[in-house]
C-alpha positions as CSV (number, residue, x, y, z in Angstrom):
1,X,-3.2,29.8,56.4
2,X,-4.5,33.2,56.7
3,X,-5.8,35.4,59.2
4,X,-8.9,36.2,57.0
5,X,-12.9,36.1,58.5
6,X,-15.3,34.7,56.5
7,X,-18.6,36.3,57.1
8,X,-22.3,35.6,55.9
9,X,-22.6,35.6,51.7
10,X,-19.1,35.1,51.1
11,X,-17.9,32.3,49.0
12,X,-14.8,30.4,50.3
13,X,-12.8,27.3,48.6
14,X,-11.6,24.6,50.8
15,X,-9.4,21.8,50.1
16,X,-9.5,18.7,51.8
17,X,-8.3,14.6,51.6
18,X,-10.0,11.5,52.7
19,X,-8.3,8.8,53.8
20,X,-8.3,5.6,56.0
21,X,-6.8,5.1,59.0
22,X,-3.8,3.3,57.4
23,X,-3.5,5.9,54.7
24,X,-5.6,5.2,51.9
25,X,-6.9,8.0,50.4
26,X,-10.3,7.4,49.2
27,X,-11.3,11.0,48.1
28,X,-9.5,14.7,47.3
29,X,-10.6,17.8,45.9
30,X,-7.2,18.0,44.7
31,X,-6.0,17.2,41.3
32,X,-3.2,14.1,40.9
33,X,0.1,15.4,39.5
């Protein structure tokens, strides 16, 4: 993480992973390897 401040008219990329309460992940914004 970084100590960076996003202000108004920036453009930022998040990542993230949805998932289940017993671990099924049922969406990601990251690629499968």
């Amino acid at each position: 993480m970084t100590d960076e401040i996003v202000t108004e008219g920036d453009n930022v990329k998040v990542n993230y992973t949805g998932s289940f309460k017993d671990g099924e992940i049922f969406d990601s914004s990251l690629e499968e390897k």
